[in-house]
MARKOLMAR-633800 format. One record per residue: y, x, z of N, C-alpha, C, CB in turn. Coordinates in steps of 0.02 Angstrom, whole numbers, plus 50000, padded with zeros to 5 digits. Each point is the difference from the previous one (the first is absolute). Glycine has a CB too. Layout:
N
YXZYXZYXZYXZ/...
***
This chain:
355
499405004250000500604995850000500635004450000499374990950061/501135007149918500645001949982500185005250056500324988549938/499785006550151500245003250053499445004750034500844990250012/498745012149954499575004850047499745007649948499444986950083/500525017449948499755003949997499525004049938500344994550105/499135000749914499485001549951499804997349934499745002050094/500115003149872499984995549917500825005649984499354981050019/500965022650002500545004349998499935007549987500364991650070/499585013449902499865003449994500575006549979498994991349995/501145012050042500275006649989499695007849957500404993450108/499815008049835499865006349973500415002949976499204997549986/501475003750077500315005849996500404999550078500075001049850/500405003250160500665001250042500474995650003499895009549979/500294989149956500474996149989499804991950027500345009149900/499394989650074499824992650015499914998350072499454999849892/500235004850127499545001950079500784998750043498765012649967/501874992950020500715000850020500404991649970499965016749984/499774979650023500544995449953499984996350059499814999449857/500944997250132500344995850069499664993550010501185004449982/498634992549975499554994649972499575001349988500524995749968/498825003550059499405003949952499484992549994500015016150058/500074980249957499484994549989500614994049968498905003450117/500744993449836500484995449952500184993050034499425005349891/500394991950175500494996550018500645001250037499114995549987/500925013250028500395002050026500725000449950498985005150076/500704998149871500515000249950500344991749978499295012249956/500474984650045500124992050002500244998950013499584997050004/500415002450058500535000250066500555003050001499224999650053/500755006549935500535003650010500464997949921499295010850095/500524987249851500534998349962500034992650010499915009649918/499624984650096500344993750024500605000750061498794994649967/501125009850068500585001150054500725001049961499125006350088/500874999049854500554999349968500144995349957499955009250019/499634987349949500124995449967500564991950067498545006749898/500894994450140500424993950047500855002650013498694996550078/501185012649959500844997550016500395003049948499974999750130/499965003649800500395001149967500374995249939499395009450048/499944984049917500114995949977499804993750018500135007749941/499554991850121500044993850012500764997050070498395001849952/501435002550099500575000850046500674997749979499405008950036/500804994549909500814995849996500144995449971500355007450006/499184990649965499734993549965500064992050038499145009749950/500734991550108499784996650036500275000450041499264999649966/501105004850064500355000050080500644998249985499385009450062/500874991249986500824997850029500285007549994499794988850105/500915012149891500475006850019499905001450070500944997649918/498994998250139499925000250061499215003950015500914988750009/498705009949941499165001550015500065005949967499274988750001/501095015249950499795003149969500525005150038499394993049892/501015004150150500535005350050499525003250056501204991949992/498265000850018499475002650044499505007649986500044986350016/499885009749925499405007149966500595005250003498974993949892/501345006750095500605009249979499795003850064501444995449938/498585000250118500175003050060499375001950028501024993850015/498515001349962499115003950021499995006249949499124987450027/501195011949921499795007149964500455005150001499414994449927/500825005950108500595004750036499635002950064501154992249962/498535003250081499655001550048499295002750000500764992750029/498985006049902499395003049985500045007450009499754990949924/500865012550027499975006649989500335002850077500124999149850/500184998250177500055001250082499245003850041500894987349996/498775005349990499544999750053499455005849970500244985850044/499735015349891499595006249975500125005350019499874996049924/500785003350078500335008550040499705000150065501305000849952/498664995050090499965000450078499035002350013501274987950027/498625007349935499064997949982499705009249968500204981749933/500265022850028499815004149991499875005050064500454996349892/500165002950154500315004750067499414999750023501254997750034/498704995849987499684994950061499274998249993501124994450009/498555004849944499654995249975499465005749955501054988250000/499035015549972499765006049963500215006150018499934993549920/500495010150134500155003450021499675002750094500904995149885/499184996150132500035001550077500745001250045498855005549962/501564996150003500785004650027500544991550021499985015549877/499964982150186500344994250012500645001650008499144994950043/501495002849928500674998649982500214991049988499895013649942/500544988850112500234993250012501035000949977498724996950125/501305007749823500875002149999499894998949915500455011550121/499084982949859499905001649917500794995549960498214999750005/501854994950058500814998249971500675004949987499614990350062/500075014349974500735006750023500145002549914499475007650157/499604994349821500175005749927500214992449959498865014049994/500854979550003500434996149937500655001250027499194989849958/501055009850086500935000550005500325005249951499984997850133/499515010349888500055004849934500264999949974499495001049989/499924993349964500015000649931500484993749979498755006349988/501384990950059500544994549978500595002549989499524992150058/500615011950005500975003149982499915003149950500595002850104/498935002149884499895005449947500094997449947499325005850049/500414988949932499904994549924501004999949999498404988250023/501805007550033500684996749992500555005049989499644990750074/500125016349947500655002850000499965003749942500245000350120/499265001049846499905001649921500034996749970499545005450005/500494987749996500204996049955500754997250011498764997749986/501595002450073500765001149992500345003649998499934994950028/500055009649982500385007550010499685004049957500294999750116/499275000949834499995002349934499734995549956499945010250037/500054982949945499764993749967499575005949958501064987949998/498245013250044499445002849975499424990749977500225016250100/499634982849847499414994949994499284999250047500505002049886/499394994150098499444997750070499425004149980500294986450028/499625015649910499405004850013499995006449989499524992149981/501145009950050499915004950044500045001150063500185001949924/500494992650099499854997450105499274998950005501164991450033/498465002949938499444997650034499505008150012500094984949933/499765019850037499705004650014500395003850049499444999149899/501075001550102500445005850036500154996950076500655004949876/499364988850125499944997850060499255002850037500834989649957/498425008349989499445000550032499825007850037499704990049911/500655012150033500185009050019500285002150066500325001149886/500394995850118500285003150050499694996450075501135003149912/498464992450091499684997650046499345003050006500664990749986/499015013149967499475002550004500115006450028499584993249917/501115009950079500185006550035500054999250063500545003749919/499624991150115500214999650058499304999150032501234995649978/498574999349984499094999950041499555006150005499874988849950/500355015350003499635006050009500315003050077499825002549851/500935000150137500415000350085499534996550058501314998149944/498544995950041499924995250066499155003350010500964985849972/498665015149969499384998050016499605008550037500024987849881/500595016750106499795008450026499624999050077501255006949936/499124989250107499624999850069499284997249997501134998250055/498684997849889499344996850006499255006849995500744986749931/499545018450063499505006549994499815000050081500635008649886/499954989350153499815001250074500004993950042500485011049992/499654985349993499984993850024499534994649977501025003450016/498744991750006499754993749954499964993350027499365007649950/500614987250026499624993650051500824996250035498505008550052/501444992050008500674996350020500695005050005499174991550072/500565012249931500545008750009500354999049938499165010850058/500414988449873500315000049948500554994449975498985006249990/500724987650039500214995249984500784999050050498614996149955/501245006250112500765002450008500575002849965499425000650068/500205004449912500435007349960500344995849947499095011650010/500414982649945500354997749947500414995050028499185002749918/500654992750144500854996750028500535002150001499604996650056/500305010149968500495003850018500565002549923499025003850117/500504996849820500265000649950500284994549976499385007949990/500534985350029500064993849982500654999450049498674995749962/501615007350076500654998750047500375004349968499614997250114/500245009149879500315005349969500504998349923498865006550063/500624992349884500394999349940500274993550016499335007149913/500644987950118500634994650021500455001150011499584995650031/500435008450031500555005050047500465003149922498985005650140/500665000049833500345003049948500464995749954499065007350009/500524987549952500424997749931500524994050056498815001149860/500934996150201500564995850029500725006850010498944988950080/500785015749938500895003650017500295007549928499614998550185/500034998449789500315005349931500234995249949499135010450007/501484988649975500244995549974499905002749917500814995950117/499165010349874499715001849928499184997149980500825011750015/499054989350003499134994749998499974994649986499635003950074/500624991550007500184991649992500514997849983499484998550068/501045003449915500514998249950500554996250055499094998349876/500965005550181500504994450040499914996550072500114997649886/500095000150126499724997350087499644995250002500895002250051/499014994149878499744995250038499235002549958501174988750035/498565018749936499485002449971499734993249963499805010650090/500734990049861499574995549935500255001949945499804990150052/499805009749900500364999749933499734995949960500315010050006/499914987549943500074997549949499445001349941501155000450046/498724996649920499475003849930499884995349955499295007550065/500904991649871500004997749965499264999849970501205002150007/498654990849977499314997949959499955005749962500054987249989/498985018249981499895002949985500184997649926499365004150102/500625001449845500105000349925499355000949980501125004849991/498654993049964499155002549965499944997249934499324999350112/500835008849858499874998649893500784995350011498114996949942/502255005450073500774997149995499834993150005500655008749921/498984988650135500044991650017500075000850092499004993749874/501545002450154500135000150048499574994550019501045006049990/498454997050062499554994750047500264996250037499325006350006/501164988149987500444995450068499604993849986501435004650008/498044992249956500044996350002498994997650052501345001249876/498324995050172499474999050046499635002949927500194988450115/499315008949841499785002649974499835004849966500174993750030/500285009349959500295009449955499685003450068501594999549915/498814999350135499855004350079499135000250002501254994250086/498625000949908499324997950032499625004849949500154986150048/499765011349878499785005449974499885007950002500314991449971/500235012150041500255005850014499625000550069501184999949928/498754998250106500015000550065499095001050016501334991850018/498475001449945499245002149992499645003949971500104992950014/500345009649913499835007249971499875004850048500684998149911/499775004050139500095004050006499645001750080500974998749900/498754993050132499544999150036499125002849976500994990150034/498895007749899499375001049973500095006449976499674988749974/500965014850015499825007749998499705003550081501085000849895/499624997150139499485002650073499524998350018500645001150039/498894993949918499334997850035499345005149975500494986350002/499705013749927499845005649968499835006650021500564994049948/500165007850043500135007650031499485000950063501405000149967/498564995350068499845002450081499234999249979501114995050101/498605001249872499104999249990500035004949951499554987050018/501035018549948499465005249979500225006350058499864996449845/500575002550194500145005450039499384999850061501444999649968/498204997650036499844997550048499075002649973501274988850037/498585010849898499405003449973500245007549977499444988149958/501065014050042500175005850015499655006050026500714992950005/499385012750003500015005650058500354998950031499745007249963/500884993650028500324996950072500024994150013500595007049998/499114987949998499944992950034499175002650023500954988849911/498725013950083499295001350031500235005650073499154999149853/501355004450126500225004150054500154996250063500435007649916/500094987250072500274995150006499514997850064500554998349870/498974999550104499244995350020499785003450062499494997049872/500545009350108499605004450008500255001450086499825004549854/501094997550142500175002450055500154992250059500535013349922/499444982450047500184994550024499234997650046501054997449889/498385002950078499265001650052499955004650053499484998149910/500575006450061499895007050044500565005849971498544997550017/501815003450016500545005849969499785007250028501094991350000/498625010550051499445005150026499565002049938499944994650124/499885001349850499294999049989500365003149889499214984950143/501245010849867500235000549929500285006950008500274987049964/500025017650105500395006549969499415004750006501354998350040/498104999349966499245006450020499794999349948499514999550114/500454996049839499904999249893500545001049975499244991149982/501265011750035500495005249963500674995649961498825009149972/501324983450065500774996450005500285002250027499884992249994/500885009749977500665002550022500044994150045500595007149897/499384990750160500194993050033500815000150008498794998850072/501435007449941500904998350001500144998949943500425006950080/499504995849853500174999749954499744991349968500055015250005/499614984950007499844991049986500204994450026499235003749984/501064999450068500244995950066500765000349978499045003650109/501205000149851500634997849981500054998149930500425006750084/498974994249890500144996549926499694994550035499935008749883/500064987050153499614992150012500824998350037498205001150033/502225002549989500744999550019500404999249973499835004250048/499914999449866500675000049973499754994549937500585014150038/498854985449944499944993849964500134992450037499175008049938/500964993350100499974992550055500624998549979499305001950118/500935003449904500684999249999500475000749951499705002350085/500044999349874500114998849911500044992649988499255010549960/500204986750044499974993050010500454997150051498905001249963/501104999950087500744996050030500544999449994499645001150047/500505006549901500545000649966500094995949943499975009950041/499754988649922499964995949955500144993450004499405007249978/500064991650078500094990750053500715002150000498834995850110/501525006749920500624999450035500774997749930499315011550117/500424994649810500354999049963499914993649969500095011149999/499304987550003499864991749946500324996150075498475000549892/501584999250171500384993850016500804998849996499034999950069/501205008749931500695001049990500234993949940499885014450035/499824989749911500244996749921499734992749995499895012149932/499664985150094499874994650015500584992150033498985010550006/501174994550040500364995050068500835003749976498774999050138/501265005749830500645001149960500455004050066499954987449901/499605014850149500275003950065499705003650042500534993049998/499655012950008499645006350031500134997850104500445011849858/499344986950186500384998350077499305003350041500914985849982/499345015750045499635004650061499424993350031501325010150046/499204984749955499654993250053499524997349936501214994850102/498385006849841499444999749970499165002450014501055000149943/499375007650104499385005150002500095003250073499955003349861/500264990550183499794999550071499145002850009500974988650015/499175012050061499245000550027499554992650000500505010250083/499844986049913499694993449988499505000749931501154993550060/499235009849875499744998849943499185006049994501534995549948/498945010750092499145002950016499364998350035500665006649994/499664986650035499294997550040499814996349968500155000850098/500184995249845499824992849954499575005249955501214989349997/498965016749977499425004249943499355002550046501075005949912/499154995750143499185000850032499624994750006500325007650063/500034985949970499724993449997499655000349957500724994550036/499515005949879499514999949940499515002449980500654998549982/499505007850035499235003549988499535000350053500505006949927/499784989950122499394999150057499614991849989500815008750104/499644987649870499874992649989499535000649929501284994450062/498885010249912499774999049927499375007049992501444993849943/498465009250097499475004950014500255006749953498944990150025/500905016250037500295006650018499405002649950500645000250141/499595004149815499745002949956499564995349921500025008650126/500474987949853499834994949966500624999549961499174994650079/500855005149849500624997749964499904993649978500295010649965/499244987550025500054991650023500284995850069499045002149933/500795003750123500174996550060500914999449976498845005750108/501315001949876500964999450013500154994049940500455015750033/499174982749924500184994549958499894993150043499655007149888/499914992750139499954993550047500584999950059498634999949981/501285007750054500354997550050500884998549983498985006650074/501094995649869500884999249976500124993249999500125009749919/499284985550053500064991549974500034998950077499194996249869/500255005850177500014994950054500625002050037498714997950010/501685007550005500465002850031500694994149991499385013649978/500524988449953500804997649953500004992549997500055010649909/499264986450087500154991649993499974995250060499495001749892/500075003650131499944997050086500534997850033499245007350017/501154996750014500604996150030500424994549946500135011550081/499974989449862500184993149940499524994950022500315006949882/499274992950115499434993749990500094997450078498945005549899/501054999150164500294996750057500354995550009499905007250017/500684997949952500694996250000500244993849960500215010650023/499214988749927500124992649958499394995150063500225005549819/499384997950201499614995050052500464995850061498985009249982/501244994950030500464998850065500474995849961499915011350081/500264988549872500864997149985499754992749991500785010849923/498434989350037499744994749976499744995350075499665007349870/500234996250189499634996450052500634999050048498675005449986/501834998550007500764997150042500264994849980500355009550018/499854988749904500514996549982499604994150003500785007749934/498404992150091499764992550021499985001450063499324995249909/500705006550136499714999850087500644999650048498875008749979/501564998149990500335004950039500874995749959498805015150019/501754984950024500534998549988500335008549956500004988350120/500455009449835500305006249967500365006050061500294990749883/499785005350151500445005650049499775003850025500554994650024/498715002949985499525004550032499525003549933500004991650128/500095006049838499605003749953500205006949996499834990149937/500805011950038500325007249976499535003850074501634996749927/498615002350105499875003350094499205002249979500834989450112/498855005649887499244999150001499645004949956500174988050021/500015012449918499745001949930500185007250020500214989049904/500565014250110499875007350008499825000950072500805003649908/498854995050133499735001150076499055002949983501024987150072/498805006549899499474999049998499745002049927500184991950095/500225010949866499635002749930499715005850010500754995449930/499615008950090499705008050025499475000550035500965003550009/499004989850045499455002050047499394995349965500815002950125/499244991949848499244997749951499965007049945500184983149995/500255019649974499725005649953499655005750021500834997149945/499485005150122499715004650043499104997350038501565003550024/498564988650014499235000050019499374999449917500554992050144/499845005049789499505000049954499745006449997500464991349940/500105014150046499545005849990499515003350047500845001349937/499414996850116499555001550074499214995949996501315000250083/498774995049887499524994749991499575004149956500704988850013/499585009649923499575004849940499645004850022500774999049928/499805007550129499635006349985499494999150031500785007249984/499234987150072499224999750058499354994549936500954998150178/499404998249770499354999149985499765005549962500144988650006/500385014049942499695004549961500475006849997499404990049935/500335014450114500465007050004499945004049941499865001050119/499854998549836499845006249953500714996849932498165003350033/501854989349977500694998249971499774996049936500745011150045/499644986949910499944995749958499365004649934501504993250044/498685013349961499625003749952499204997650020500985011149988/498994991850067499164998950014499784992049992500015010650097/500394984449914500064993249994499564999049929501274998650070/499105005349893500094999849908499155001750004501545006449940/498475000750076499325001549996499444995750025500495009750005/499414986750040499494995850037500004995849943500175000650133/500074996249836500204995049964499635002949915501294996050096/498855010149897499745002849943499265003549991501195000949995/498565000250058499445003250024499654992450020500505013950045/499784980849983499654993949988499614998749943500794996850060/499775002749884499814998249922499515004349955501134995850006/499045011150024499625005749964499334999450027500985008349985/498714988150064499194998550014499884993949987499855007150083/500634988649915499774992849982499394998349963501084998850000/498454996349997499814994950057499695004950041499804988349939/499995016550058499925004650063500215000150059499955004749933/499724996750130500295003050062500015006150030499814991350010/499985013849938499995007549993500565002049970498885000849993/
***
């Protein structure tokens, strides 16, 4: 049958190495584009399709973190600090030398990937909660910085301005142009990371994230990997940071709070740690979750609850139902939405079987 295994046959490398190697996979993976590239805007609202921009904004986020974290082992909780980065970095090259977006969007991912390399030097001697300090501490730090250097944040009140990106001389201002662009450039990072990830260094990766003892006695540089898993992370956050700039049309410090580094761990812990399916799941459940709340509540106030009390009610009690669901989830299923996927697929792949 299509979804299994056997009756499949490999006679070479190549095929053996392929991201897809059984043909309902490949299926899948282009019905997926088929749904959100031509069916999606077809069918949705500007409001739904404002929804999707922002899960695929958060995808390439949560890959960055899922690489650190998740395929690494190296916990950082300051991954909002490097998008800030790459956000001023994007804005102030694109105002102060009206450089085009494709060259900010890299040069942001850059100059955030430098800094993660900076941040990630102590992880040679440190690890576990030690580390995850060290990166708070970096997460207060570059706040501290771009809030009191007015060349950076552009001013007191650290914001600037940024005009909708240009692409092939068509200015993206309009929900659908964005969305497009936006998911391109989501399914490149999905990409990128499932081949970085069959890699040498994504096996390194694997490798020091099991046993890092064990990986420097078979001859891994572990510091040296330990900052390329730092500075690709953070490449990617740099990036997150520039696609929300040009997005939301504003670079502000109050984007890439410590709040926003706990909503990207949320994800790849909700959506399962070492999994690029999980950071794809956990971005949807992250990003729609509190929306879908918040239309619950509005929908169960404006019959029960008087308006006056509604406003009060809705922001009291939204945070704390979003907070016990995930608490809920992780106790039924800790391994996260990924392993979910799997039970569910490993079901089908023995069917009518119970082997």
């Amino acid at each position: 049958m299509l979804h299994r295994e056997s009756g499949f046959y490999k006679t070479d490398y190549k095929s053996d190495m392929g991201l897809y190697r059984l043909p309902i996979s490949r299926f899948a993976a282009f019905g997926m584009l088929v749904l959100f590239f031509a069916v999606a805007p077809l069918v949705l609202s500007e409001y739904h399709l404002t929804l999707l921009s922002l899960v695929a904004i958060a995808v390439v986020g949560a890959l960055g973190l899922n690489i650190l974290l998740g395929y690494t082992g190296q916990l950082s909780i300051g991954h909002a600090a490097f998008m800030s980065v790459g956000a001023y970095t994007a804005a102030n090259l694109a105002n102060n030398f009206d450089l085009p977006f494709l060259i900010t969007l890299p040069a942001g991912g850059l100059m955030a990937a430098a800094v993660g390399v900076m941040v990630g030097v102590p992880s040679l001697r440190i690890k576990g909660v030690y580390l995850a300090i060290a990166t708070l501490a970096a997460q207060f730090i570059i706040e501290w910085i771009i809030n009191h250097s007015p060349s950076i944040s552009g001013g007191v009140q650290a914001s600037i301005e940024v005009d909708r990106p240009t692409l092939l001389g068509v200015k993206l201002d309009q929900p659908a142009e964005l969305y497009y662009f936006l998911l391109i450039v989501a399914v490149i990072a999905i990409i990128a990371t499932q081949n970085l990830i069959r890699s040498r260094i994504g096996r390194a990766f694997i490798a020091i994230r099991d046993q890092d003892i064990a990986a420097e006695i078979i001859g891994i540089s572990v510091f040296k990997y330990k900052l390329y898993a730092f500075a690709i992370s953070s490449f990617y956050a740099g990036v997150t940071g520039v696609l929300y700039t040009y997005y939301l049309g504003i670079a502000s410090y109050e984007q890439f709070q410590l709040g926003v580094s706990i909503d990207y761990l949320a994800m790849i812990i909700i959506g399962g740690l070492g999994s690029v399916l999980g950071s794809v799941l956990g971005a949807f459940f992250v990003t729609l979750l509190p929306i879908g709340i918040r239309l619950a509540m509005e929908e169960i106030g404006t019959r029960f609850v008087e308006h006056d009390v509604l406003a009060q009610v809705i922001s009291q009690l939204r945070q704390i139902l979003f907070g016990v669901l995930i608490i809920v989830f992780l106790i039924v299923e800790p391994d996260g939405l990924n392993r979910l996927w799997i039970n569910i697929r490993n079901y089908f792949r023995v069917w009518p079987f119970s082997y």
